[in-house]
C-alpha positions in Angstrom: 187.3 138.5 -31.3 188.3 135.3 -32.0 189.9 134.4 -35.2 192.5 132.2 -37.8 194.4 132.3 -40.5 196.3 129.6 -42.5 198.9 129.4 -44.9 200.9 126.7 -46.9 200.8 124.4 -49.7 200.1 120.5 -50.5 203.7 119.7 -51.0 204.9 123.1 -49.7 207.1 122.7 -46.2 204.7 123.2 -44.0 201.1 124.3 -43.1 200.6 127.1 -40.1 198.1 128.8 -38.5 197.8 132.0 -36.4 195.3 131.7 -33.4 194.3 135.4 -32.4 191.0 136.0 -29.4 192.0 132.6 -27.2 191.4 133.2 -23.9 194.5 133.0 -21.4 195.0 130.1 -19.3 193.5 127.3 -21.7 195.6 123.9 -20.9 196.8 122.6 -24.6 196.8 119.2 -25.1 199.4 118.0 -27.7 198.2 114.3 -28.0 194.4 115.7 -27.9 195.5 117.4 -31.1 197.6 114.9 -32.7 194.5 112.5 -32.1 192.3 114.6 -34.0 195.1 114.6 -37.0 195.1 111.0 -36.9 191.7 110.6 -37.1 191.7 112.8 -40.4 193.3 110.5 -42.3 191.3 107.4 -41.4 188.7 105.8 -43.0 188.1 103.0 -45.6 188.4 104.7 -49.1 191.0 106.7 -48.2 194.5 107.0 -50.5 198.0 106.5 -50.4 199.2 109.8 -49.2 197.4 109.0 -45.5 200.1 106.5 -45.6 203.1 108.9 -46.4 202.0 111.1 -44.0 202.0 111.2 -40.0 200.5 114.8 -39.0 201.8 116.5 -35.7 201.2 119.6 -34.5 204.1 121.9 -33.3 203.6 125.1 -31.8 206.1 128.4 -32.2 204.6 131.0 -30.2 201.8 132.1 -28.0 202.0 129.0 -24.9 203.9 128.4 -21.9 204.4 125.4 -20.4 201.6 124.1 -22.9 199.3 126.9 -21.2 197.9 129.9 -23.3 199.3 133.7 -22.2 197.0 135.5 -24.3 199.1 136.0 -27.0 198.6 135.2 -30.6 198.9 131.5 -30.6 201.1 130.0 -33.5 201.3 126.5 -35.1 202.8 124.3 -37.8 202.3 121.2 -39.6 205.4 119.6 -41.5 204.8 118.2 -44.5 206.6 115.1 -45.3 206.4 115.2 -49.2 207.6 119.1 -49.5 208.7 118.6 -52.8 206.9 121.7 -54.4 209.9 123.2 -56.2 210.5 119.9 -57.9 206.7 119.3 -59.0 206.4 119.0 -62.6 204.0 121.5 -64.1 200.3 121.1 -65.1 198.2 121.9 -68.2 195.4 119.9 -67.9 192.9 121.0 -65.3 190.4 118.8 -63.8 186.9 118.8 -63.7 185.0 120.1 -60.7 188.0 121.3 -59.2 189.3 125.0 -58.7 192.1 124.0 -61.4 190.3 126.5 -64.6 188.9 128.6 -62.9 191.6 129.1 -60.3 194.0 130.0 -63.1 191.6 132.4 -65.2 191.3 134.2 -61.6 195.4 134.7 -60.8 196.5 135.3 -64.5 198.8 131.7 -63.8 200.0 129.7 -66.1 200.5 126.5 -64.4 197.3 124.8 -62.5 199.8 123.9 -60.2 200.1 127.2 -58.6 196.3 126.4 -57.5 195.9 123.1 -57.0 198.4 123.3 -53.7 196.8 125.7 -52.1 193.3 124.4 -53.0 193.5 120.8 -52.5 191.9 119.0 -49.3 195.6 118.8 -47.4 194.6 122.4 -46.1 192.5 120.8 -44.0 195.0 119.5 -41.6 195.7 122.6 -40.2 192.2 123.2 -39.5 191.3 120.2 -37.7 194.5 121.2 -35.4 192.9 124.8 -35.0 189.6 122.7 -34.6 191.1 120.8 -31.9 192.4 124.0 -29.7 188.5 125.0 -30.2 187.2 121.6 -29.0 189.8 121.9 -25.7 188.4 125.0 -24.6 184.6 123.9 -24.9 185.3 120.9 -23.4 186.2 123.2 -20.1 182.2 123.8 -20.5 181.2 120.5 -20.9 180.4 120.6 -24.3 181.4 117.5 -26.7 181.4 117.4 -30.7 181.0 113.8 -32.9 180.5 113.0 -36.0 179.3 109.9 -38.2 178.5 108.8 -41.9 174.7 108.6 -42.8 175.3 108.2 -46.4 177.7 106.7 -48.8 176.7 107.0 -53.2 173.0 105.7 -52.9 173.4 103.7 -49.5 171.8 106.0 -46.3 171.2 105.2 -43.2 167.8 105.5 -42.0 167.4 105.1 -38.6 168.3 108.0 -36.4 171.0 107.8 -33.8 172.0 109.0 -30.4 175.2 110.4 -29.3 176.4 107.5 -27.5 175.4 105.4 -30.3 178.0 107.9 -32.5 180.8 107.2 -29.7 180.4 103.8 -30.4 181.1 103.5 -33.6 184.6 105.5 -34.1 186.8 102.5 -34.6 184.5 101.3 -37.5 185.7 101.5 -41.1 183.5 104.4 -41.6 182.1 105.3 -38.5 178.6 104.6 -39.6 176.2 104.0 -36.1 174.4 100.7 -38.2 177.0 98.3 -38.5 174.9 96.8 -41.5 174.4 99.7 -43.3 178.2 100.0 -43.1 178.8 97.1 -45.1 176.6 98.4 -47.8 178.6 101.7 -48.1 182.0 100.1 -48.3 180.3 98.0 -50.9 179.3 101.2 -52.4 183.6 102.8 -52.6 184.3 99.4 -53.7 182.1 99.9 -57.2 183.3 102.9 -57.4 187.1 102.3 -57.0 186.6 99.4 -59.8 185.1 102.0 -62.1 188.4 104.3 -61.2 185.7 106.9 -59.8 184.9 108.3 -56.5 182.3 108.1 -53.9 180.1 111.2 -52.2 178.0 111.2 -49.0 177.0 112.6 -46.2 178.4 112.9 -42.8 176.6 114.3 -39.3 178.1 116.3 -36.8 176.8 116.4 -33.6 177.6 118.6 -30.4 176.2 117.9 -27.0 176.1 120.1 -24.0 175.7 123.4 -26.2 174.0 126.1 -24.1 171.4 128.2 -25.0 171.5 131.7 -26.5 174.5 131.2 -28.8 174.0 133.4 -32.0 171.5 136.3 -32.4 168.4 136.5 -34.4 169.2 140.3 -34.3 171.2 140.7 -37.6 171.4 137.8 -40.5 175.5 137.7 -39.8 174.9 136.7 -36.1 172.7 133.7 -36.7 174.0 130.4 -35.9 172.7 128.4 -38.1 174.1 130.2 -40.9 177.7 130.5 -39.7 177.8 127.0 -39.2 176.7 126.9 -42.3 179.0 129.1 -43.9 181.7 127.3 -42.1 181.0 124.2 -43.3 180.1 125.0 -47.0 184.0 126.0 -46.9 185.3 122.5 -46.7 186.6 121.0 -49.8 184.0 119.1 -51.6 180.6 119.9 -49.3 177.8 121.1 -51.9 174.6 121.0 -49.1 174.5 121.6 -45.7 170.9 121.2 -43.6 170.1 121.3 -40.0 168.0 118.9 -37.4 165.3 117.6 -40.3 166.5 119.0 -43.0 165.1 119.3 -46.5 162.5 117.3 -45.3 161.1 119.6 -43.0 159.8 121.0 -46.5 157.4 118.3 -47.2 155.8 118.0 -43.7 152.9 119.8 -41.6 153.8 122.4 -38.8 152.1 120.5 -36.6 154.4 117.5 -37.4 157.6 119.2 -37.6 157.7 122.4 -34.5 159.9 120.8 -31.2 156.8 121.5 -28.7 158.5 122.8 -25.5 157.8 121.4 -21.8 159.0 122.9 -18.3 159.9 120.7 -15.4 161.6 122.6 -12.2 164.5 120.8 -12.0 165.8 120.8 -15.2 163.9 124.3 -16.8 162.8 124.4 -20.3 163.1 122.0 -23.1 161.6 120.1 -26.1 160.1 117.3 -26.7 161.7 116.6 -29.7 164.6 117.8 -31.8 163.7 118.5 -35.5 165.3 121.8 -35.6 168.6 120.6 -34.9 168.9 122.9 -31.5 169.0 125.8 -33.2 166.0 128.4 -33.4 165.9 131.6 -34.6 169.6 131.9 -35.4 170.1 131.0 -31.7 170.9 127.5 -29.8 168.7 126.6 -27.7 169.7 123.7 -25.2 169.1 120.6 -27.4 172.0 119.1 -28.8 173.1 120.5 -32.4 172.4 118.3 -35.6 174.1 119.4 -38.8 174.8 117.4 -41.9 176.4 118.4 -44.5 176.6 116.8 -48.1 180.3 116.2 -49.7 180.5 115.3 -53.6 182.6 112.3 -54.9 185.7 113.9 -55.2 187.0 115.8 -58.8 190.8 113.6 -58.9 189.6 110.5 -60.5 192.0 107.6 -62.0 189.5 107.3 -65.0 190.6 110.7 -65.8 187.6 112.6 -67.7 188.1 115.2 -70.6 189.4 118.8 -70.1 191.2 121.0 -72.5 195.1 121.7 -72.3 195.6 125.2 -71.3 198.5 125.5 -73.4 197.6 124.1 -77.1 193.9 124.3 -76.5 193.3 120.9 -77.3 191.4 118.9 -76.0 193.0 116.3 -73.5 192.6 114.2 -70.3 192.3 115.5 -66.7 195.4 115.8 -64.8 195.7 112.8 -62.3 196.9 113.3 -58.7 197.2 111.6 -55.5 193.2 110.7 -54.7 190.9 109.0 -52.4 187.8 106.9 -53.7 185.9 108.2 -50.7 187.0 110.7 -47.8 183.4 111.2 -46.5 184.8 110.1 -42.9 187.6 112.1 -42.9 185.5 114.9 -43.8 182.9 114.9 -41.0 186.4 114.9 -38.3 187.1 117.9 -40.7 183.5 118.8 -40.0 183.9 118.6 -36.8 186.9 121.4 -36.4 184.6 123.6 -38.2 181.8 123.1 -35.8 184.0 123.6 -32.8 185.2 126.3 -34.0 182.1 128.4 -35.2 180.6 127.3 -31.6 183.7 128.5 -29.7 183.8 132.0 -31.6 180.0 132.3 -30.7 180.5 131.3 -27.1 183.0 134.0 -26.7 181.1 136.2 -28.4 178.4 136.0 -25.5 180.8 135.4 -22.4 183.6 137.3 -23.3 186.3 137.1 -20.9 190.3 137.4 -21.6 190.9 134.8 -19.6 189.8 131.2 -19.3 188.7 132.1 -15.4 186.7 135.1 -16.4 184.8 133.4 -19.0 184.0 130.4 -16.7 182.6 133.1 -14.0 180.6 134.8 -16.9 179.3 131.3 -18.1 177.9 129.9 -14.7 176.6 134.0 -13.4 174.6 132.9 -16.8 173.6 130.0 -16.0 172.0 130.8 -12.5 170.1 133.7 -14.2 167.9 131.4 -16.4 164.7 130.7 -15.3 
């Protein structure tokens, strides 16, 4: 079984993670990793603290010669600003975040204690776990992208290819429609002027998925809704819909179903993509299409009213290091998630304890399908 856990605070020393399930033999690549990290903390919108910051990964236990043995793999994060202990304390919790509610849970007395463990830097880690994921489907061929379809009110509404998404990562937002793009950084500038925050939506796409990942056997199995579950876990993300989305709901069957073809070289397949390659809980060939939809962000510099925990009174939100929009950011974030919910599946149906095994598992598969 293949599975992680993280630990560590915003301004805590470090954040870790404890790989357990990886197959043996998987080839790590450091500067893969430290790519992906980098790529986190792009993006126009983003705040000071991507400047403080320069993310590398360090592993302290389960590689060789940069090579997985099969042992639990372990992995750190420094933080720069690890000034926790010195932190001043914090009465004043902030809207839409897991400040109140965090403290009513834990009996604390300082939002503080929750805000470091909840906020967004978390995510760091997992786009390094993310990136161990992405390494070992990419020895199957299969690659994971994302891009920005929607910034405030400004969507893109033209639909996009995979290389079209490759072409756009250097862009300030790695929106596919150069045009559009200008638009949505119009959009974070408004809302930086109003000393607010920006929401969107971001897609993640992943090519070269096989078929039969999942199970419609039992609702925990279903891929669709571990991705989903996976991604609904990210900071921020309040929607998350696959292939055509919510507006599958206002269409005919007729208009909506993928109707499937057969050709002898290249077996079965659709004709279309509308269900975002999954069906039935299950992949099934065609290149995976989830969005998901992230809220403007709860740390704003016009700080809205909350209550101090301590007099009761009412008072101003708390104000921390913020982005106007991280919506980019995110869909790397995204990303991770995908890879890894893809790679935990893909075990789950080739098995194997090493990375050999599982290769001869995946191509005996492959040969069986008709």
């Amino acid at each position: 079984m293949l599975r992680y856990f993280t630990a560590g605070e915003s301004h805590g020393e470090c954040l870790s993670a404890i790989i357990e399930g990886l197959v043996a033999g998987l080839k790590i690549d450091e500067d893969f990793i430290n790519e992906q990290l980098y790529r986190r903390q792009q993006g126009y919108g983003r705040g000071a603290r991507m400047k403080l910051e320069t993310d590398r990964v360090h592993f302290t236990g389960g590689l060789r010669s940069f090579e997985t043995i099969g042992a639990p793999l372990a992995l750190q994060i420094k933080n720069k600003d690890n000034s926790i202990d010195k932190m001043p304390s914090i009465a004043n919790p902030r809207p839409g975040h897991a400040d109140l509610a965090g403290i009513q849970k834990y009996a604390r007395s300082d939002v503080r204690d929750i805000l470091e463990r909840s906020s967004a830097r978390e995510t760091a880690i997992r786009v390094a776990v993310g990136s161990i994921a992405r390494l070992f489907l990419k020895e199957f061929g299969i690659q994971i992208v994302s891009h920005v379809v929607q910034i405030g009110p400004v969507g893109l509404t033209k639909e996009v290819s995979f290389e079209d998404i490759t072409l756009c990562e250097n862009s300030p937002l790695r929106c596919a429609h150069p045009e559009t793009e200008k638009k949505m950084m119009l959009a974070i500038d408004e809302s930086k002027s109003k000393g607010s925050s920006a929401g969107g939506v971001f897609e993640v796409m992943a090519q070269g998925v096989p078929v039969g990942l999942g199970s419609h056997a039992q609702w925990d199995r279903k891929l669709d809704a571990r991705l989903a579950y996976g991604l609904m876990s990210l900071q921020a993300i309040k929607g998350v819909s696959f292939g055509a989305g919510f507006s599958a709901a206002s269409t005919y069957g007729h208009e909506l179903h993928d109707e499937i073809s057969y050709e002898k070289d290249k077996g079965y397949t659709r004709l279309s993509n509308r269900a975002g390659g999954i069906e039935g809980g299950m992949s099934n060939g065609q290149n995976i299409l989830v969005r998901a939809a992230m809220k403007p962000l709860s740390t704003l510099i016009r700080a809205l009213k909350t209550v101090d925990i301590n007099s009761k009174e009412e008072s101003k939100a708390s104000v921390q290091r913020t982005d106007t929009c991280a919506v980019p950011a995110a869909g790397v974030v995204g990303e991770a998630i995908v890879a890894w919910e893809l790679a935990v599946a893909f075990l789950e149906k080739f098995g194997g304890d090493s990375l050999g095994e599982t290769k001869r598992n995946y191509d005996s598969f492959l040969s069986s399908l008709g």
